[in-house]
C-alpha positions in Angstrom: 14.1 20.1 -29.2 12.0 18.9 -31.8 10.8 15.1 -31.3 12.5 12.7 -33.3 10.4 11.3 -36.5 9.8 8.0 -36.0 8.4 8.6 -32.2 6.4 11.8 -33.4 4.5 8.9 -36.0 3.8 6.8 -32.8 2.9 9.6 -30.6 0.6 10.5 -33.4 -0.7 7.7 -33.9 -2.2 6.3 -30.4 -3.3 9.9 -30.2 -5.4 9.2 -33.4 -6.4 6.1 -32.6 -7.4 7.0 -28.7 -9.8 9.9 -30.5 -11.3 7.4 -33.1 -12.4 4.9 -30.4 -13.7 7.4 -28.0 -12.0 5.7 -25.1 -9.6 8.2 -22.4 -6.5 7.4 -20.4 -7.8 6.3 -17.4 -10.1 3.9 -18.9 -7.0 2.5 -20.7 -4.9 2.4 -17.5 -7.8 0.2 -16.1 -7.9 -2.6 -18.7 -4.3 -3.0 -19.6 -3.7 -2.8 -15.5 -1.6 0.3 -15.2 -1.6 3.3 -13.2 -3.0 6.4 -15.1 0.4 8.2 -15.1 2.0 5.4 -17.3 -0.6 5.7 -19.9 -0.2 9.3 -19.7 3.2 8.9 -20.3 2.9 6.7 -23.8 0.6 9.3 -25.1 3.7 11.5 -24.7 5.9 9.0 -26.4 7.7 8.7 -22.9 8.2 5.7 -20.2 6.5 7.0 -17.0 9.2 8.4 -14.9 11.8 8.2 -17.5 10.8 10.6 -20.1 13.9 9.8 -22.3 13.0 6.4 -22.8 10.0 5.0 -25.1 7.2 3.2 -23.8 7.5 -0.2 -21.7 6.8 -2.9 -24.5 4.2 -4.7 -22.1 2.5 -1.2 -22.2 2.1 -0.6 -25.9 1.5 -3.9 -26.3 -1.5 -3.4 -24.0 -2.4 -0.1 -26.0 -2.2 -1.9 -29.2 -4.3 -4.7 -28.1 -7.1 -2.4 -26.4 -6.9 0.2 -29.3 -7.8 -2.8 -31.8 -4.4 -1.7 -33.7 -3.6 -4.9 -35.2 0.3 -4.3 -34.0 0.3 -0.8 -36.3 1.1 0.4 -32.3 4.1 -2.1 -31.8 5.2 -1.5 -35.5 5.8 1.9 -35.2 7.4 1.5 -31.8 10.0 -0.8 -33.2 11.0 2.0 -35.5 11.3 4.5 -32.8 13.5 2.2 -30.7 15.4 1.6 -33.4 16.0 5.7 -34.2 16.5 6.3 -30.4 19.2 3.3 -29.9 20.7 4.4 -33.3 20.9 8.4 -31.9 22.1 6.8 -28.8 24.9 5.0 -30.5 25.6 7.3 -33.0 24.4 5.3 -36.0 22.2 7.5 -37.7 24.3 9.5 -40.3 21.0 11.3 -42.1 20.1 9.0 -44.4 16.3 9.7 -44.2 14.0 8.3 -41.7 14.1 4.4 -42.8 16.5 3.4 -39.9 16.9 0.0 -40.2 19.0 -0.2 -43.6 21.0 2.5 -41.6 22.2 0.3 -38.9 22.7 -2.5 -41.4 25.3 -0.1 -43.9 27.2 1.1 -40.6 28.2 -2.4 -39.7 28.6 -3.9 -43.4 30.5 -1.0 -45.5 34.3 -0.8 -45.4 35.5 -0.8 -42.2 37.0 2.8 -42.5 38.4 3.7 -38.6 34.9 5.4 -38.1 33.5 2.1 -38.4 35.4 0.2 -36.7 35.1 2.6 -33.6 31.5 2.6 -34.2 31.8 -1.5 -34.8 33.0 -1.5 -31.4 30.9 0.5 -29.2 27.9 -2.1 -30.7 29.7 -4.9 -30.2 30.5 -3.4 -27.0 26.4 -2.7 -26.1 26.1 -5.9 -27.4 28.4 -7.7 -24.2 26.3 -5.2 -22.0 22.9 -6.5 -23.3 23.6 -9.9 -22.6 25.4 -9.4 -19.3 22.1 -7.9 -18.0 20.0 -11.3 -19.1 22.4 -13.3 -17.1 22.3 -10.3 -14.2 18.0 -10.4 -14.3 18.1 -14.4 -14.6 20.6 -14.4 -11.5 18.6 -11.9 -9.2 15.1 -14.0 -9.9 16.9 -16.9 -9.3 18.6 -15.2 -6.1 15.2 -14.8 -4.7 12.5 -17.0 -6.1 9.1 -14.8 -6.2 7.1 -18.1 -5.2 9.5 -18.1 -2.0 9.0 -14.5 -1.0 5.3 -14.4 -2.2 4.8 -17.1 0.4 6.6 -15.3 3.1 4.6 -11.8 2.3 1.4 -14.1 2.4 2.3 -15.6 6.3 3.9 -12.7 7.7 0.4 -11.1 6.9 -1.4 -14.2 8.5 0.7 -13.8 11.7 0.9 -10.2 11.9 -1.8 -9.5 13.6 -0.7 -11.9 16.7 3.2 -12.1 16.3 5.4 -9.9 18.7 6.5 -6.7 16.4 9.7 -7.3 18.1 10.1 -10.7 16.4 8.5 -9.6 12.7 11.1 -6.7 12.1 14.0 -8.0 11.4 11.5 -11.1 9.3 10.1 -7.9 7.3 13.1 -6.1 7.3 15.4 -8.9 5.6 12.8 -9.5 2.8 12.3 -5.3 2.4 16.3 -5.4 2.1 15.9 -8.2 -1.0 13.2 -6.4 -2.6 15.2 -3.8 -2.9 18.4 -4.9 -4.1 16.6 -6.7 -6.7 14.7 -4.0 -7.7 17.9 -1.7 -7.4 19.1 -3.4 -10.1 18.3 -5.6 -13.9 14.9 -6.9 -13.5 13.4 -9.3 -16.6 9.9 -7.0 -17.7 7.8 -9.8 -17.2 9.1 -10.4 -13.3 9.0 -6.4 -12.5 5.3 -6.2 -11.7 5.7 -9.2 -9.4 8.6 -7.5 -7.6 6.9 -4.5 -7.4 4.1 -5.5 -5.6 6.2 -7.4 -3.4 8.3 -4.7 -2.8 5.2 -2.7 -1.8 3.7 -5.2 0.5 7.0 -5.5 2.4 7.4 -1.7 2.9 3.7 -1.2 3.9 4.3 -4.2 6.9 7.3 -1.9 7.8 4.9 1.5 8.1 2.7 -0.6 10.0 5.6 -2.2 12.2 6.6 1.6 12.6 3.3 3.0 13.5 2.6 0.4 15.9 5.6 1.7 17.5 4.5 5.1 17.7 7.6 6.1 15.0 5.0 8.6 13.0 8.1 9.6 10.9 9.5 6.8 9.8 5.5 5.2 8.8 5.0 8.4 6.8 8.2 7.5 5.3 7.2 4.3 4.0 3.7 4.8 3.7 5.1 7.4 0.6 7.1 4.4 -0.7 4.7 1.3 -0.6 2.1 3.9 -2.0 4.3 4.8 -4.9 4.6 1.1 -5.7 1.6 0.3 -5.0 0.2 3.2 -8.1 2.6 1.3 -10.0 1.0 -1.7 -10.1 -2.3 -0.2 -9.6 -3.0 -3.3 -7.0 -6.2 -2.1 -5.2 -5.6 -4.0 -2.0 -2.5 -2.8 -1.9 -3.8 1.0 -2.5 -6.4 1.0 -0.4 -4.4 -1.1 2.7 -1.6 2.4 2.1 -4.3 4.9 2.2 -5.8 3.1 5.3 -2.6 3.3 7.0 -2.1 7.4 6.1 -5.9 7.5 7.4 -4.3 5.8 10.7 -1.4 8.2 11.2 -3.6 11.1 10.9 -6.3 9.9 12.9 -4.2 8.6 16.4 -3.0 12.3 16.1 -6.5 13.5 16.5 -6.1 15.1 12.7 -9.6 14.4 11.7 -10.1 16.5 8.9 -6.8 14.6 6.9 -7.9 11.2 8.1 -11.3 11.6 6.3 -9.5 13.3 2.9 -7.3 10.2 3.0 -9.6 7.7 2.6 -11.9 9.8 0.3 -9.5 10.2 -2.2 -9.4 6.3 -2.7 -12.9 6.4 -3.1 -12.7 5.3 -6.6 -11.2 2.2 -6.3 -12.6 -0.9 -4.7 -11.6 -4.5 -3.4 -14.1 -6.7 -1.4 -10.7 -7.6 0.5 -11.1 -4.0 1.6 -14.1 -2.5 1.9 -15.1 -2.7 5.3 -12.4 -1.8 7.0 -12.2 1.7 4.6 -15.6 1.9 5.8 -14.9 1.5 9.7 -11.8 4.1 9.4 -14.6 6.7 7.7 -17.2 5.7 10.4 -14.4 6.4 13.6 -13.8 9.4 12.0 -17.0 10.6 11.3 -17.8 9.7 14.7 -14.9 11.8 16.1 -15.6 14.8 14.7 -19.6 14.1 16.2 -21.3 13.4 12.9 -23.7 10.7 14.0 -25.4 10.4 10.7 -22.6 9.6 8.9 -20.8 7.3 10.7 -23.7 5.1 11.2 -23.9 5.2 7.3 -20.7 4.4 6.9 -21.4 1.3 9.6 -23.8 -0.2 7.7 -21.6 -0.2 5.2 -18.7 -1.9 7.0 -21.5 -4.5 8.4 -22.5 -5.3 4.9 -19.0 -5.6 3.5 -17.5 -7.9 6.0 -16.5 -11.4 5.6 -14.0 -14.0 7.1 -11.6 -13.6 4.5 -8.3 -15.4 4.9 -5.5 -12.5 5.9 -3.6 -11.4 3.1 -0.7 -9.0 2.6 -2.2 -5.4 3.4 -5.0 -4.0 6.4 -6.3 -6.9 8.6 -9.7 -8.1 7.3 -12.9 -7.2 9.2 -15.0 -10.0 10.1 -17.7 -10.0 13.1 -15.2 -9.2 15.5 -13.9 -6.4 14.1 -17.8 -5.5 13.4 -18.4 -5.3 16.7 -15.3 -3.3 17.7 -15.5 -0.4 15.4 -19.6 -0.8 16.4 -18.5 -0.2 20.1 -15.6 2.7 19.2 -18.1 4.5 17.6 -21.0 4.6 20.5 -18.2 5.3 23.2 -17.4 8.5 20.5 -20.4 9.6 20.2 -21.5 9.4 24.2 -24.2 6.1 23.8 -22.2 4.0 26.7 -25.0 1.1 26.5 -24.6 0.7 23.2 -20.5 0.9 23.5 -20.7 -1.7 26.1 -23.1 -4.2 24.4 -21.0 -3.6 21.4 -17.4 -4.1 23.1 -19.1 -7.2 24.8 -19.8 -9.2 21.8 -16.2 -7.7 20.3 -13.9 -9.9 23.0 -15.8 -12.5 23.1 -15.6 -12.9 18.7 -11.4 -12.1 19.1 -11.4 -14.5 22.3 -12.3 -17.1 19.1 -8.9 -16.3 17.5 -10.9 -16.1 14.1 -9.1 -14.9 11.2 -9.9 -11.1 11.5 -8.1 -11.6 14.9 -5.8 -8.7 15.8 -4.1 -8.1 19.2 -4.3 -4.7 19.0 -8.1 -4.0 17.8 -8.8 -7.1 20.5 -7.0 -4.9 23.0 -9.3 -1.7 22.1 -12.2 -4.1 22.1 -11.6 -5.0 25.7 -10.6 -0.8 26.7 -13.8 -0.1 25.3 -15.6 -2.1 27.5 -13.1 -1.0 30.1 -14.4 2.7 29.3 -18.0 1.9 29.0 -18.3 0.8 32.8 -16.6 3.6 33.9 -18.6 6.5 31.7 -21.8 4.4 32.6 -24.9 5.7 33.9 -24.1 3.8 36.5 -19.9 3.6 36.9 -18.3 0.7 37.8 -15.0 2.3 38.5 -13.1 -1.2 40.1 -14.6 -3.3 37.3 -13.2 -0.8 34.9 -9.7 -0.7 36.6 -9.8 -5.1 36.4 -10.9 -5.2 32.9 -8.1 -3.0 31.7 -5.5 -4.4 34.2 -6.0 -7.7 32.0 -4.7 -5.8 28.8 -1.3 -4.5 30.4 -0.7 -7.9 31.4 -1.3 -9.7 28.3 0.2 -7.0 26.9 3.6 -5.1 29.0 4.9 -2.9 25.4 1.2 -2.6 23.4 1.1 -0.8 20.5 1.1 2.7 20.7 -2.4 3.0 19.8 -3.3 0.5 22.9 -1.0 2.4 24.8 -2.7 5.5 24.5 -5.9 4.1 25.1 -4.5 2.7 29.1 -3.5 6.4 29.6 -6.5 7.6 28.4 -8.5 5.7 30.9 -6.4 5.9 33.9 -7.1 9.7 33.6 -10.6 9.5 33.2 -11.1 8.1 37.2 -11.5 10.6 39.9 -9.9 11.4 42.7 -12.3 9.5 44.6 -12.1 6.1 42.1 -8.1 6.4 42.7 -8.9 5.4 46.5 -10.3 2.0 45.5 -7.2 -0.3 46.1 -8.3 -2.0 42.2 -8.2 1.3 40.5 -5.0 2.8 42.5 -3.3 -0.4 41.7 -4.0 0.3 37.8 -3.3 4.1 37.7 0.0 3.1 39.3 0.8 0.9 36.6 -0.7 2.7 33.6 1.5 5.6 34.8 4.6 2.9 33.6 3.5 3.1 29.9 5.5 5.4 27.6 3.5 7.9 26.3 0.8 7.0 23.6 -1.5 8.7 21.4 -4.6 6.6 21.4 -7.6 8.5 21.2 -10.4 7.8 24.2 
């Protein structure tokens, strides 16, 4: 089907005027703060994911300011709304492409009982257009953004100590807001704020479900807060979904995926982010025995790590969580005097509570050093057995990740280290935990 005339001029012109200033799509994505695909879109006359509909008038408002058009973008998509809501409504009776006097003469001229069934249907659109204003005001009012910004902002201060237990249903009930709003009118100028709200929420619900060893359900919504997240093209946001897909695929001991993950995010950046995208490619890296690498990708993580204030995405990496990832890696890679130096200085920074603090990375700080004296040069099997007896009782249902780890080190003693009455009372209670996947 041919495209109708007054879209085919605005097609044709952004397409000339994207040509004349030399400029491409993803360079206009990044200034007017879009995802590629919606700009992609507009050059095809279409709104991204609804290819019936024009443009989103924030959009070509961004194009026309960007493209130095002077509004010749907005003019000529005023026309083609006007043709597409006059072919929707059955206004346009050929008069020639000027659709404006059209709409005018269908509502003016004798009412003959064509017009006044076609008086009607506008006057019905018309009730329709301004019952959905009073539905968007009502569902912004229903939820105040401030209000639910502020709880996105301290569930992600207290995530990283609060019982999962206790933040699901918290999460949940804001996800199930989101949502509803989103399922239904939302004012153009409060949908990116949604949006990003509704992708925060649904990433703390893939991390609430990885942390509980439900890999299905965390793909699940890793898929949706990513979607969201390209919507809005929020980089913290981006790169805090792709560290979570690195996550799923690394605890399964799929290396190979847990690297491509992160590397195709390479492209964007946050400060927020950096070094913990950096840590995930250094364990990696170090998994798969690539010493080089990882210690690259270390001193990238050292140099990129700060005490930021926790905001809603990955936990930030400061000294702490330097030292960790420092240790994880030398207890990969076989250096158990570095690992234990490393692990060391790791719980005593999260014994500070600082605000990189996480139970579960204070947990693997604490397992490392656990591991360390018992892969030593010289083992300390009992020492071992009492480090990591600490972590099942600060911890009786740790994340799945921690989990894994406890198993993981109650298999590594020997028969001989199971007859010391510190390390038979651990392997007795390890062998309590459900099942984990945390890698040594």
């Amino acid at each position: 089907m041919a495209m109708a005339p007054a879209r085919a001029a605005f097609v044709a012109e952004l397409g000339k005027l994207i040509g004349e200033r030399g400029t491409n799509r993803t360079q206009l994505a990044k200034k007017i703060g879009v995802n590629r695909m919606v700009v992609s879109a507009a050059v095809r006359g279409e709104q991204h994911g609804s290819p019936k509909l024009l443009p989103s008038p924030h959009v070509v408002d961004g194009l026309d300011r960007e493209l130095g058009a002077a509004g010749r973008l907005l003019a000529l998509w005023r026309e083609a709304m006007m043709e597409h809501t006059a072919n929707e409504i059955n206004l346009d009776r050929g008069r020639g492409p000027s659709l404006a006097p059209t709409v005018a003469e269908g509502i003016l001229r004798e009412e003959t009982a064509t017009d006044r069934r076609e008086f009607v249907e506008l006057a019905a659109l018309s009730a329709l257009a301004a019952s959905t204003q009073t539905a968007m005001d009502k569902a912004v009012t229903a939820a105040t953004l401030d209000e639910l910004e502020a709880d996105a902002d301290e569930i992600a201060r207290v995530y990283g100590s609060a019982p999962h237990a206790s933040l699901l249903p918290e999460v949940g009930a804001r996800w199930r807001q989101i949502t509803t709003i989103l399922g239904g009118p939302v004012a153009p100028e409060s949908r990116p704020r949604i949006t990003l709200l509704g992708g925060q929420f649904t990433y703390f619900l893939g991390r609430l479900a990885f942390n509980t060893d439900d890999m299905r359900s965390a793909r699940r919504f890793a898929g949706l807060a990513g979607r969201y997240a390209a919507e809005v093209g929020d980089p913290v946001l981006i790169l805090s979904v792709a560290a979570l897909r690195s996550s799923i695929a690394y605890w399964r001991q799929r290396y190979g995926p847990a690297l491509a993950d992160l590397q195709a995010v390479s492209h964007i950046t946050d400060p927020y982010m950096a070094a913990r995208i950096a840590a995930y490619e250094a364990r990696t890296h170090a998994a798969l025995g690539n010493a080089a690498a990882a210690r690259e990708a270390l001193g990238r993580m050292e140099a990129t790590a700060d005490t930021f204030a926790p905001r809603p995405g990955s936990t930030p990496v400061g000294p702490a969580g330097v030292a960790m990832f420092r240790a994880g890696a030398a207890l990969a890679l076989g250096d158990m005097d570095d690992a234990g130096r490393w692990a060391a200085i790791a719980v005593d920074g999260y014994q500070r509570r600082g605000g990189d603090y996480s139970a579960e990375e204070s947990h693997h700080a604490t397992l490392t050093l656990a591991l360390a004296h018992l892969r030593g040069s010289r083992p300390e099997p009992e020492e071992a057995a009492r480090i990591a007896s600490a972590v099942l009782a600060e911890s009786p249902v740790p994340a799945h990740t921690v989990s894994g780890k406890l198993r993981s080190l109650g298999r590594a003693f020997s028969a001989d280290h199971r007859q010391l009455p510190e390390v038979a009372a651990y392997v007795e209670a390890y062998r309590a935990l459900p099942a984990g996947t945390g890698a040594p």
